[in-house]
RODO-2510 file (C-alpha; in nm, 4 decimals, decimal comma):
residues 498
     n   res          X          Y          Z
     1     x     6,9756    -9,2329     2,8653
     2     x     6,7620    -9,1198     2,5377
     3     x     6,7039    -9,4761     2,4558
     4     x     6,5960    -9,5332     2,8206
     5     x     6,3430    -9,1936     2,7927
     6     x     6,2159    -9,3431     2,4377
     7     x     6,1413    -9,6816     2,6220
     8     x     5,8915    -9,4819     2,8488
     9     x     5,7509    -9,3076     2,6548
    10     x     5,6822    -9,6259     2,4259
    11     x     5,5277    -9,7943     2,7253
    12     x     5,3318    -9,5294     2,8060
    13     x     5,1786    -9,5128     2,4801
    14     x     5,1296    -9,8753     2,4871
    15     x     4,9777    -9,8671     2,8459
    16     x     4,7307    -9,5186     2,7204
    17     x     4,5936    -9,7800     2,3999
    18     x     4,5639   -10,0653     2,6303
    19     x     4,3689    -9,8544     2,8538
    20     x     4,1633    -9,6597     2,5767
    21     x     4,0886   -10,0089     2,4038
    22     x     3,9753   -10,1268     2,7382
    23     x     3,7345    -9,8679     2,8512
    24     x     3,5912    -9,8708     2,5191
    25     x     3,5251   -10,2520     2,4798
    26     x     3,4125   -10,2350     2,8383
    27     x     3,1381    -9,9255     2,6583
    28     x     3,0642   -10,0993     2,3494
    29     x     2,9324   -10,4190     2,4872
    30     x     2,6442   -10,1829     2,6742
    31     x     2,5366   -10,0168     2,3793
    32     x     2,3811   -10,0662     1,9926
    33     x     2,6070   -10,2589     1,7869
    34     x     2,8192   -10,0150     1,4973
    35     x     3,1471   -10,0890     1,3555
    36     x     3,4287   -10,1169     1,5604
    37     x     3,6622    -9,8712     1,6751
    38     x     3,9887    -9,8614     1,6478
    39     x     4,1660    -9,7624     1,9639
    40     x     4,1488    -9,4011     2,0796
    41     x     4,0725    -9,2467     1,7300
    42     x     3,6986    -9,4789     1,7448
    43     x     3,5861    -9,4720     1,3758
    44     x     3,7311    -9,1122     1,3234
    45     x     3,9490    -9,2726     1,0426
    46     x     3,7319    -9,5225     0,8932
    47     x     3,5972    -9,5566     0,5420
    48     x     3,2430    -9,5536     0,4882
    49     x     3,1395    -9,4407     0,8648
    50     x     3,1863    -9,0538     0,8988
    51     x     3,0451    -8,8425     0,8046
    52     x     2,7183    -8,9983     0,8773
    53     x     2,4911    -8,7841     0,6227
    54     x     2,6415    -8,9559     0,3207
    55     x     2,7034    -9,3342     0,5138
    56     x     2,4280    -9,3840     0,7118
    57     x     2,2169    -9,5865     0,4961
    58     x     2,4968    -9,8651     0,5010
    59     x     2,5789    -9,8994     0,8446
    60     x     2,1537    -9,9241     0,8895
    61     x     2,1758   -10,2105     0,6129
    62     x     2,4051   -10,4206     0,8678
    63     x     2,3026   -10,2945     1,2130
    64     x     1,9743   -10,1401     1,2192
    65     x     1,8166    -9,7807     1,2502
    66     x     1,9981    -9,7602     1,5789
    67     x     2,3823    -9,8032     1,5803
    68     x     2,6904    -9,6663     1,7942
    69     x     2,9429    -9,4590     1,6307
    70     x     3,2964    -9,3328     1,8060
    71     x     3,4378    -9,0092     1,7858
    72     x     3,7444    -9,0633     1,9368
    73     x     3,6737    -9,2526     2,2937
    74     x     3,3600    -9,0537     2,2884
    75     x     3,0062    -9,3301     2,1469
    76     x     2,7272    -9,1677     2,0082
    77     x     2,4284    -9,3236     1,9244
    78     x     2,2720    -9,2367     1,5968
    79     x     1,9211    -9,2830     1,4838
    80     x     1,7620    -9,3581     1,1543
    81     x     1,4207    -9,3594     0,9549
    82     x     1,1333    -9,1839     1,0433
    83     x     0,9755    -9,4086     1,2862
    84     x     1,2793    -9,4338     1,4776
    85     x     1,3525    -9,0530     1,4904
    86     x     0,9855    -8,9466     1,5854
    87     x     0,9635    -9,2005     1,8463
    88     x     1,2915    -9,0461     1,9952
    89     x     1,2343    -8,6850     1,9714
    90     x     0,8682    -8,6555     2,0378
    91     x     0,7324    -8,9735     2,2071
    92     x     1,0462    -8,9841     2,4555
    93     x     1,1394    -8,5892     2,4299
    94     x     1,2018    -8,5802     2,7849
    95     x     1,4480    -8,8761     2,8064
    96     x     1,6034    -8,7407     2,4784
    97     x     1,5951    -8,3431     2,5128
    98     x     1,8958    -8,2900     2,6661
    99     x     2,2420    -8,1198     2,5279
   100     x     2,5390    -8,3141     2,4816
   101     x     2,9047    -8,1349     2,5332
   102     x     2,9978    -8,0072     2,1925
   103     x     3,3655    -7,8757     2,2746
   104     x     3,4028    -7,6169     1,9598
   105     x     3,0659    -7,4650     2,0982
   106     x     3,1775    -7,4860     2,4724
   107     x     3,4394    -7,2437     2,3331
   108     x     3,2314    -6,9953     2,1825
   109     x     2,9234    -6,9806     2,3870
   110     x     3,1281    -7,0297     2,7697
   111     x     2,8196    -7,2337     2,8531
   112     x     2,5872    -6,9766     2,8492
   113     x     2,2602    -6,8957     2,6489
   114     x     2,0529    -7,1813     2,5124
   115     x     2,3999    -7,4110     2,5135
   116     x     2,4018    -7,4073     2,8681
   117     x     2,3647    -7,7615     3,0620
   118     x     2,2222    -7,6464     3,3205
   119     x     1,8698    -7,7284     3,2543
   120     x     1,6608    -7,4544     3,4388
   121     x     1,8552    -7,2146     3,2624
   122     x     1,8404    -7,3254     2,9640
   123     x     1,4830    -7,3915     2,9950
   124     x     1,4241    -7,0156     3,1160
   125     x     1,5857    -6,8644     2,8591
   126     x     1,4018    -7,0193     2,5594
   127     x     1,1009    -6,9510     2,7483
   128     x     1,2008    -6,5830     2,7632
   129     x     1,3132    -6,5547     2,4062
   130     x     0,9653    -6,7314     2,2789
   131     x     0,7794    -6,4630     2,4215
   132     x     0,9964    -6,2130     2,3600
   133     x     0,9985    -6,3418     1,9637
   134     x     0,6104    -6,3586     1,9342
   135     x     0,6171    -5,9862     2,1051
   136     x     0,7889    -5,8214     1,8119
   137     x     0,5782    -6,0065     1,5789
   138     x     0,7180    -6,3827     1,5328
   139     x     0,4455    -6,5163     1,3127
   140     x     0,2493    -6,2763     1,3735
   141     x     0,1002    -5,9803     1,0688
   142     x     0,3622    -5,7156     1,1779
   143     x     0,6715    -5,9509     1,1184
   144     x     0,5424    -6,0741     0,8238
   145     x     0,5217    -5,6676     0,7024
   146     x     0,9003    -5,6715     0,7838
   147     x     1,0181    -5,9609     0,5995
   148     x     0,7840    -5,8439     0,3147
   149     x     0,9849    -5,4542     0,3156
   150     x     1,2997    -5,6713     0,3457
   151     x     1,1758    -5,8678     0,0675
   152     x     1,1333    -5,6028    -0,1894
   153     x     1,5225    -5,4412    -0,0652
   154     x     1,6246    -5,7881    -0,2346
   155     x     1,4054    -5,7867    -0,5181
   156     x     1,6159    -5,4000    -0,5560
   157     x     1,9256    -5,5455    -0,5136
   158     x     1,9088    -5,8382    -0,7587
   159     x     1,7836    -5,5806    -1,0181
   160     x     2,1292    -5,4051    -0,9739
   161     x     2,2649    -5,6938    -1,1313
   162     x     2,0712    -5,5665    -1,4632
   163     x     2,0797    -6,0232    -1,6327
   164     x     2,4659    -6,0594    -1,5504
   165     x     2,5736    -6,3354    -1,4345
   166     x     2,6479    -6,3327    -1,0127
   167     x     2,6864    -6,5082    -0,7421
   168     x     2,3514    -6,4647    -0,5019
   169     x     2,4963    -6,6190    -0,1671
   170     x     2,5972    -6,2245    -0,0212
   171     x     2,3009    -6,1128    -0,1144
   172     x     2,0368    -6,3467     0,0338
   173     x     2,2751    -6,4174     0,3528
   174     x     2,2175    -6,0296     0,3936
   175     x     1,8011    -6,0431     0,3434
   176     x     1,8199    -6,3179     0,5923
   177     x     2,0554    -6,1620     0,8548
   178     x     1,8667    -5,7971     0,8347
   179     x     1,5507    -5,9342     0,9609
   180     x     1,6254    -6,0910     1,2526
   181     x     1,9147    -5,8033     1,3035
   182     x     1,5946    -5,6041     1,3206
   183     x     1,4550    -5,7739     1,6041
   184     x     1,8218    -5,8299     1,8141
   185     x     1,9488    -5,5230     1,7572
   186     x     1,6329    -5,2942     1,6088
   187     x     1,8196    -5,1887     1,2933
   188     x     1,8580    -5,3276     0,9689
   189     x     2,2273    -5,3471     0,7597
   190     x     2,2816    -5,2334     0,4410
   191     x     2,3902    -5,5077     0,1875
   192     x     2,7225    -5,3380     0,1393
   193     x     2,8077    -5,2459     0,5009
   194     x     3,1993    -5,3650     0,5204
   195     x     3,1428    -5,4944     0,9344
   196     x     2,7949    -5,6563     0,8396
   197     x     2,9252    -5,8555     0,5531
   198     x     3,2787    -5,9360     0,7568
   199     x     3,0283    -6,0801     1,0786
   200     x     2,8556    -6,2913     0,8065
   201     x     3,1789    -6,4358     0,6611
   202     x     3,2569    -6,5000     0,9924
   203     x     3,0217    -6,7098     1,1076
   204     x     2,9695    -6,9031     0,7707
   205     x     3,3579    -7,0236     0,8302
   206     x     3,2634    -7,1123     1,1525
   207     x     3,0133    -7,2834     1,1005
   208     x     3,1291    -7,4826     0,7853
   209     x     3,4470    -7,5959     1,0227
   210     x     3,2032    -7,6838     1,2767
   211     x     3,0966    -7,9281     1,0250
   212     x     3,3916    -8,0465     0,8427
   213     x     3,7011    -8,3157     0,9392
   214     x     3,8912    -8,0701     1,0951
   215     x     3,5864    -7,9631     1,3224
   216     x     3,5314    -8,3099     1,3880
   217     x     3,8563    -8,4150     1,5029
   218     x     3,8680    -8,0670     1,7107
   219     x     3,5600    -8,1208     1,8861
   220     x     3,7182    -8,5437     1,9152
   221     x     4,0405    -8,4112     2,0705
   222     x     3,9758    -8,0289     2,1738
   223     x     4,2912    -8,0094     2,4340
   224     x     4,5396    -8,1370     2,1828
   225     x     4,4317    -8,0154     1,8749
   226     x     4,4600    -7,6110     2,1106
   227     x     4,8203    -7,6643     2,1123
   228     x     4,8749    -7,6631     1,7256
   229     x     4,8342    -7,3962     1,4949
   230     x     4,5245    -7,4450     1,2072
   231     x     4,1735    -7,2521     1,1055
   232     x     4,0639    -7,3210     1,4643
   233     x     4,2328    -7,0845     1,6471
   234     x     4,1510    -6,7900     1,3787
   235     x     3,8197    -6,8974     1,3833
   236     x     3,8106    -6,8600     1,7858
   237     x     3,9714    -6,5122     1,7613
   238     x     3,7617    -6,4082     1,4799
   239     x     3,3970    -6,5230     1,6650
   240     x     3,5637    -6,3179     2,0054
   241     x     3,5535    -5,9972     1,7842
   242     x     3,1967    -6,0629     1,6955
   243     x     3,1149    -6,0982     2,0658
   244     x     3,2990    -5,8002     2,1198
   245     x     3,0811    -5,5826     1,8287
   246     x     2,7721    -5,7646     2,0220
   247     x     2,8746    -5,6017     2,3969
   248     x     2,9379    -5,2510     2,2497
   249     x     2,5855    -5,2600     2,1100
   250     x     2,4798    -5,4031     2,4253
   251     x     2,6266    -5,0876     2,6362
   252     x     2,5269    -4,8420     2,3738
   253     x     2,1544    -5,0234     2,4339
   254     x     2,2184    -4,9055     2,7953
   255     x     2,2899    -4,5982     2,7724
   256     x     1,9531    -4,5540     2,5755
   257     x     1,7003    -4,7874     2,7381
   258     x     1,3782    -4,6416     2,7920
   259     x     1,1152    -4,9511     2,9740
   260     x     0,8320    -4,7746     2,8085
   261     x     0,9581    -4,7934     2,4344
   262     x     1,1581    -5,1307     2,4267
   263     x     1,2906    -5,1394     2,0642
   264     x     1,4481    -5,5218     2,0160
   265     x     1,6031    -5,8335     2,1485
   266     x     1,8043    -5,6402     2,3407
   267     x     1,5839    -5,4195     2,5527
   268     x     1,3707    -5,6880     2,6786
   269     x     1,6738    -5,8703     2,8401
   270     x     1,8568    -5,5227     3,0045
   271     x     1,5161    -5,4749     3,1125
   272     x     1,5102    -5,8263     3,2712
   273     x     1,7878    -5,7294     3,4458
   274     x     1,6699    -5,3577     3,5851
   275     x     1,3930    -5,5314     3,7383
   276     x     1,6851    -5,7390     3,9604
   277     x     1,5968    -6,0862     3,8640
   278     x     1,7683    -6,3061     4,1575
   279     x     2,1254    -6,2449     4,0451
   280     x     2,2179    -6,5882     4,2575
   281     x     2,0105    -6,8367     4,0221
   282     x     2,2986    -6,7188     3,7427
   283     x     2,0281    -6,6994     3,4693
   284     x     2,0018    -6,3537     3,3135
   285     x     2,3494    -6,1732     3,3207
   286     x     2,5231    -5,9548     3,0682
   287     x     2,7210    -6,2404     2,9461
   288     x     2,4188    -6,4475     2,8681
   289     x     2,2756    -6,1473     2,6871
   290     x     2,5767    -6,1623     2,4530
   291     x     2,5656    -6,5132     2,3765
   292     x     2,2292    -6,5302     2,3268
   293     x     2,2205    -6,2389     2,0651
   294     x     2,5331    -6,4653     1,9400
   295     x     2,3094    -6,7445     1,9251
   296     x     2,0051    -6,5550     1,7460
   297     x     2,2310    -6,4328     1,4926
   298     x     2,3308    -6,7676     1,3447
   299     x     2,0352    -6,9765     1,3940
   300     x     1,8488    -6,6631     1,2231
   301     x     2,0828    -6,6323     0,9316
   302     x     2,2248    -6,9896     0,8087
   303     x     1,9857    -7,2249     0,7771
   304     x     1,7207    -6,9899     0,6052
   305     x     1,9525    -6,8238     0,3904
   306     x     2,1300    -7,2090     0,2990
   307     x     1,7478    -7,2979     0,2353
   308     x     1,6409    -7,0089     0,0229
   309     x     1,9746    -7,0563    -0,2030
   310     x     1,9182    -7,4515    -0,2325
   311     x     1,5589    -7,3741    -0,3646
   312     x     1,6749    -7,0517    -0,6044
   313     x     1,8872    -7,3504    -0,7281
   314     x     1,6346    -7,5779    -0,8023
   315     x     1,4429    -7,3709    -0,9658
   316     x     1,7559    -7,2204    -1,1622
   317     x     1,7822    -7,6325    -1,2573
   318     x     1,4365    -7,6869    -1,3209
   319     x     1,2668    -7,4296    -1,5648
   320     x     0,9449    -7,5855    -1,5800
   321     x     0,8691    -7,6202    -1,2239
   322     x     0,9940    -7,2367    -1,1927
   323     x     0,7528    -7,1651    -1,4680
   324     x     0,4666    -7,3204    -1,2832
   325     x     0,5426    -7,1562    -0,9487
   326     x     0,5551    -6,8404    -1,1452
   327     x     0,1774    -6,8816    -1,3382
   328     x     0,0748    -6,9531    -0,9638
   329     x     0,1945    -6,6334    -0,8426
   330     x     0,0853    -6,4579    -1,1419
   331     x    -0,2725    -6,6113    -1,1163
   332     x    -0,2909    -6,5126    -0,7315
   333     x    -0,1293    -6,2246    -0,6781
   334     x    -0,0515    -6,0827    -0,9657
   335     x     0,2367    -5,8559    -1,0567
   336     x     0,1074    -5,5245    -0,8769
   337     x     0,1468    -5,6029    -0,5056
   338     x     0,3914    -5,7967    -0,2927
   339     x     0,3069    -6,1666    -0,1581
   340     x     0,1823    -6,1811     0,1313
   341     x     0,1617    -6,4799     0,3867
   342     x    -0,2423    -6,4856     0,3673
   343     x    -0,1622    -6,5771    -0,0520
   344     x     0,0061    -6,8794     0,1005
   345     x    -0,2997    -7,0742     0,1400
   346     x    -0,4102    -7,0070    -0,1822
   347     x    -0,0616    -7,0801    -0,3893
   348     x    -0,0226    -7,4580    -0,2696
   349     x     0,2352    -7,5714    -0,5481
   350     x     0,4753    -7,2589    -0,4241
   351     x     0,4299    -7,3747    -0,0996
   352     x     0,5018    -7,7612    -0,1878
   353     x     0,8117    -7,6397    -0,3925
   354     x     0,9659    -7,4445    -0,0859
   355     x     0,8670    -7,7703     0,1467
   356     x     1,0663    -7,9939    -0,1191
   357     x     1,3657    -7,7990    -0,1403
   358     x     1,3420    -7,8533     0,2098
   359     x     1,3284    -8,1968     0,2413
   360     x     1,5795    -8,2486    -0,0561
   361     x     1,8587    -8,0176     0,1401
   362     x     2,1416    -8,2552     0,2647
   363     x     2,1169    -8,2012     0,6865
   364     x     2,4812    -8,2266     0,8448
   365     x     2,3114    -8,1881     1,2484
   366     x     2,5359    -8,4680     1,3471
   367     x     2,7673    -8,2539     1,4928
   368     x     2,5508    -8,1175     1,7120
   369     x     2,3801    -8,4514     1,8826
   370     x     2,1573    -8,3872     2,1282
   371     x     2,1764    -8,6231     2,4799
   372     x     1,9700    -8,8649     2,6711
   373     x     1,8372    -8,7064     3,0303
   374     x     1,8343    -9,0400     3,2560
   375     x     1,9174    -9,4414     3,1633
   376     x     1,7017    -9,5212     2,9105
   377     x     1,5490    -9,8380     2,7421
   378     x     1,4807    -9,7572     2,3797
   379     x     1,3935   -10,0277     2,1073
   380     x     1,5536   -10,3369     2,2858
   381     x     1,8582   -10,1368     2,4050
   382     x     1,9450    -9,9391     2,7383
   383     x     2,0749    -9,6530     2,6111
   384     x     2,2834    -9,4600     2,9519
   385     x     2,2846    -9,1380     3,0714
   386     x     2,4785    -8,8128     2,8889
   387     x     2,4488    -9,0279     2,6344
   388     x     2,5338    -8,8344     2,2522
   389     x     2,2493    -8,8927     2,0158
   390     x     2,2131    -8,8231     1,6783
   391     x     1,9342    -8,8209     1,4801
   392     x     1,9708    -8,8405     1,1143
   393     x     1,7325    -8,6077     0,9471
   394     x     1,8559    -8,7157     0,6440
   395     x     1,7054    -9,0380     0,6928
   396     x     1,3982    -8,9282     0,7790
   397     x     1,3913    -8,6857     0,4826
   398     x     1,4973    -8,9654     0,2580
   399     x     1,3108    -9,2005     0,4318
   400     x     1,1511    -9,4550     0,1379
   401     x     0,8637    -9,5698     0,3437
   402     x     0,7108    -9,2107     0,3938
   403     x     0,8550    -9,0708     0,0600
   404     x     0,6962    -9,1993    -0,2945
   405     x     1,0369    -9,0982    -0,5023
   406     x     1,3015    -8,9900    -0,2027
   407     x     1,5692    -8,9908    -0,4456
   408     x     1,4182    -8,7352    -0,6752
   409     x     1,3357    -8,3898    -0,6390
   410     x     0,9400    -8,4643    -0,6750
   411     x     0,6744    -8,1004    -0,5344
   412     x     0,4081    -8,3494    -0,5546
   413     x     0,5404    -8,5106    -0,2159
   414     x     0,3252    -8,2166    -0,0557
   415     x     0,0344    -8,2095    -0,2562
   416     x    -0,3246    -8,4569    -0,2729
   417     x    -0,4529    -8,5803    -0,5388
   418     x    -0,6888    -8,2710    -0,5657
   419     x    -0,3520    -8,0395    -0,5780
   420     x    -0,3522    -7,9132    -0,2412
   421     x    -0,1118    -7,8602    -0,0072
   422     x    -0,0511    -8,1745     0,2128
   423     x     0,1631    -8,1785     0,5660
   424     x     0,4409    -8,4719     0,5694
   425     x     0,4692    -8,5704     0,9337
   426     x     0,7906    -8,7165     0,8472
   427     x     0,9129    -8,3784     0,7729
   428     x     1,1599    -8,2452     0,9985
   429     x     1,3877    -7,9401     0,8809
   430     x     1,4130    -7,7654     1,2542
   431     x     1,4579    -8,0916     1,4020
   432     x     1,1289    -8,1604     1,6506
   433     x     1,0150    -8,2364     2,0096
   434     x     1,1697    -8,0510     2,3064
   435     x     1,5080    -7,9453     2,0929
   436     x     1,2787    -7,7974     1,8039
   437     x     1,4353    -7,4968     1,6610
   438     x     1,2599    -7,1841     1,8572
   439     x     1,2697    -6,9719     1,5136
   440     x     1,0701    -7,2194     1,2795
   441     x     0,7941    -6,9083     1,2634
   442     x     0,9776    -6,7078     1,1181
   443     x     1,2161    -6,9107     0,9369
   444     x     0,8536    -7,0551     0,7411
   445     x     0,7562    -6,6719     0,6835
   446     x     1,1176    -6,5862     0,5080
   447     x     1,1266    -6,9051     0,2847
   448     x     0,7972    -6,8650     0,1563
   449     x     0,8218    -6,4442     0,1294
   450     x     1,1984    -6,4102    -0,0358
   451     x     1,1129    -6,7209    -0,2743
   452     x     0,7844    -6,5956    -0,3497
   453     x     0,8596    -6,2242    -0,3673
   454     x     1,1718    -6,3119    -0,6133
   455     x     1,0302    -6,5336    -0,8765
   456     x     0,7277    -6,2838    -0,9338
   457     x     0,9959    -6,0331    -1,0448
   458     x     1,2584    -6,2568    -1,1920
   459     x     1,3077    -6,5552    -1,4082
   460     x     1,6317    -6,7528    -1,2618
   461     x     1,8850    -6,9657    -1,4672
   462     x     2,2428    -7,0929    -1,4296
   463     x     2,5140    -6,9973    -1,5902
   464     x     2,7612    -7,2427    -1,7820
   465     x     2,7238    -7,5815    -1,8743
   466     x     2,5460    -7,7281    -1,5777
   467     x     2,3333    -8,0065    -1,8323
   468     x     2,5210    -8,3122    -1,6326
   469     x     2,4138    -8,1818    -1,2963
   470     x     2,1133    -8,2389    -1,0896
   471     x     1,9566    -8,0643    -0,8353
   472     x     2,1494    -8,2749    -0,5541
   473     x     2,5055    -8,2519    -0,6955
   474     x     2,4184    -7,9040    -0,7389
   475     x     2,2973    -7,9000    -0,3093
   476     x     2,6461    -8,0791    -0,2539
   477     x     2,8633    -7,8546    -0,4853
   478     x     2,7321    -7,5727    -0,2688
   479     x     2,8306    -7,7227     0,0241
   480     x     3,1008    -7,8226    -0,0619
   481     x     3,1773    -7,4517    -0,1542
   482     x     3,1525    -7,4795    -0,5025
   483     x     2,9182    -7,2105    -0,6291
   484     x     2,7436    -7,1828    -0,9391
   485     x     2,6760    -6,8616    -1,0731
   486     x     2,3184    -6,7744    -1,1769
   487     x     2,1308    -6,4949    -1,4266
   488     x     1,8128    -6,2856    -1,2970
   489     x     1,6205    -6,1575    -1,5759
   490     x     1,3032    -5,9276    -1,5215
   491     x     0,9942    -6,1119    -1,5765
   492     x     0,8702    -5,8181    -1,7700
   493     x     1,2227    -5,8515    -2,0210
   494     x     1,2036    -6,2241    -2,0081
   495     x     1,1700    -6,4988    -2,3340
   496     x     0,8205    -6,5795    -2,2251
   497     x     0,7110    -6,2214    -2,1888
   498     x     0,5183    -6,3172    -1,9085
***
């Protein structure tokens, strides 16, 4: 009897890969050529395919800046190089703006907020959170006074370390998260605040397994991998008691609402709601509300606090160009007043180092691909619809034909021959076209505010024997979780007495 069970259940495995292997030949001859998959797992188990951000470059030596990758059963397209990218994402945006199904984020945001499919809603909603952005100052003089005050609690903070050694991730993940915790919620955090600091941890793990194997093969096989135990499920359960902390604000915010003094985020959408928006068009609820603070959080705090700790690193690595930056500040504003963005036009090798740190950060946005709208015919293919895109900014950042040394850490990509400040169109840190991050405003007035604001009070260097190390394996230590510890000494107490 157990041998006649086992024989089954052998068949059926057999008959499941004979099935798998069919539907995706049946796919693969329809779409960009890539390596081929293996049956069921695609290329999840490959060498030299996954993750894309470090591989890319040979799979577009043998099949071109457009190529088909498998995650699982599950193609994605992926897309290469500048030219490709921008003709993607800004001359097609419609045919390439929509969302594919990322099941780790299906989890935590229900389908709701800006990861919604359904277009009008999502459409509404950024639309609502634009203007409701630029009204409390995104871009605008009075935001840039808040990031300055925030500024200044960091330059305080970094002081407390008094030239010891530390590690500055807490810190500057704080000065991030404050700010646009000032405009969600209408309060700032204090550095050391216990829940603060826990909500940050939180959503750095998730985020780093949203991006790692284990995320990958979650989001490649989400209703298996539920039934086994592994970070996934405390990651779930942790990110449910941050959505928890977000509705008690959210009631408290009721309780208190006044329509003629709306203080945040928060306010403008419970206002939304007094007014009775058509509950049936399911577009502003409670629920939304939550996710989309959620939402706000993270896409306010990790990519500009990753960005301002990759360039505090490159200028920890490279003295002279910190030294340069600094005779810039000192020469335009001085050491008596606080930067301000109207110095930024006048300080164009700051501004060219922040831009370069930029473009030199490694991008890992391939786990969140992006998905074509209708059937669409794209450089000699006919790419379907629902399809997963992903476009590599990496490549485009990297990209040899638009970058004179893309290898090397090189300011002078952003500057003319006269020493100005130059734009790079093939310069693409929060992404572009319809998906284009909605924060970029203020995301530009942080990096150049923080950087600016800290190297006029503080000469940076790193701590141990780091001589071996560039600024890249430096970037990929970090992300790899590897952090080097740094000193701050006061400008004023500094070797160069500056």
């Amino acid at each position: 009897m157990e041998l006649t069970w086992t024989g089954v259940l052998l068949l059926l495995c057999i008959l499941l890969i004979l099935f798998s292997s069919f539907q995706m030949y049946k796919q693969k001859g329809q779409l960009p050529r890539g390596p081929t998959p293996w049956p069921i797992v695609g290329n999840l188990f490959q060498r030299d395919v996954l993750p894309l951000f470090i591989h890319y470059q040979k799979l577009v030596d043998k099949y071109g800046p457009v190529f088909t990758v498998w995650n699982g059963s599950k193609p994605m397209v992926a897309l290469c190089g500048y030219e490709v990218v921008k003709d993607a994402l800004v001359d097609h945006s419609e045919e390439f703006g929509g969302r594919a199904e990322i099941p780790c984020q299906k989890r935590m945001f229900q389908n709701r907020g800006l990861t919604a499919t359904d277009e009008n809603k999502w459409k509404e909603l950024r639309r609502f959170t634009l203007t409701t952005l630029r009204d409390f100052g995104m871009g605008k003089k009075r935001m840039s006074e808040r990031v300055q005050e925030e500024a200044l609690c960091l330059v305080e903070e970094i002081a407390t370390t008094k030239g010891q050694p530390f590690d500055p991730r807490r810190i500057f993940t704080s000065a991030v998260a404050d700010v646009i915790c000032a405009v969600v919620f209408g309060n700032r955090f204090d550095y050391k605040d216990k829940t603060f600091i826990e909500h940050q941890r939180i959503i750095e793990f998730q985020i780093k397994h949203s991006i790692s194997y284990l995320g990958v093969v979650y989001n490649t096989f989400p209703k298996i991998v539920e039934f086994f135990p592994g970070p996934h499920q405390s990651i779930f359960a942790e990110v449910d008691n941050v959505l928890d902390y977000i509705r008690e604000n959210v009631d408290l915010h009721k309780k208190t609402l006044d329509p003629q003094n709306l203080r945040d985020y928060i306010d403008c959408f419970l206002l939304k709601l007094e007014k009775g928006h058509n509950p049936s068009e399911d577009i502003y609820t409670l629920e939304d509300l939550v996710i989309m603070v959620l939402g706000l959080f993270i896409a306010g705090t990790i990519s500009s606090s990753q960005a301002s700790l990759y360039s505090l690193l490159a200028m920890s690595k490279l003295p002279h160009i910190q030294a340069k930056v600094q005779q810039e500040i000192d020469e335009v504003v001085g050491r008596n007043r606080t930067p301000t963005m109207e110095d930024r036009l006048k300080m164009p090798f700051t501004n060219a180092v922040i831009h370069e740190a930029q473009r030199y950060q490694p991008t890992t946005l391939e786990t969140f691909p992006r998905a074509t709208t209708c059937d669409t015919k794209f450089r000699g293919y006919t790419i379907p619809k629902n399809m997963a895109i992903v476009p590599l900014f990496s490549s485009v950042h990297f990209d040899p034909l638009h970058w004179q040394t893309p290898e090397k850490f090189n300011p002078n990509h952003f500057l003319d021959e006269n020493g100005q400040f130059k734009k790079k169109d093939a310069f693409m840190p929060f992404s572009a076209g319809k998906r284009a991050c909605p924060g970029e405003a203020l995301a530009r007035m942080e990096l150049f505010l923080f950087f600016s604001t800290v190297l006029q009070n503080f000469t940076f260097s790193l701590v141990g024997d780091t001589k071996d190390s560039d600024v890249m394996s430096l970037y990929t230590d970090f992300r790899n979780n590897q952090y080097p510890l740094i000193r701050a000494v006061k400008r004023s107490e500094d070797s160069c007495g500056q």
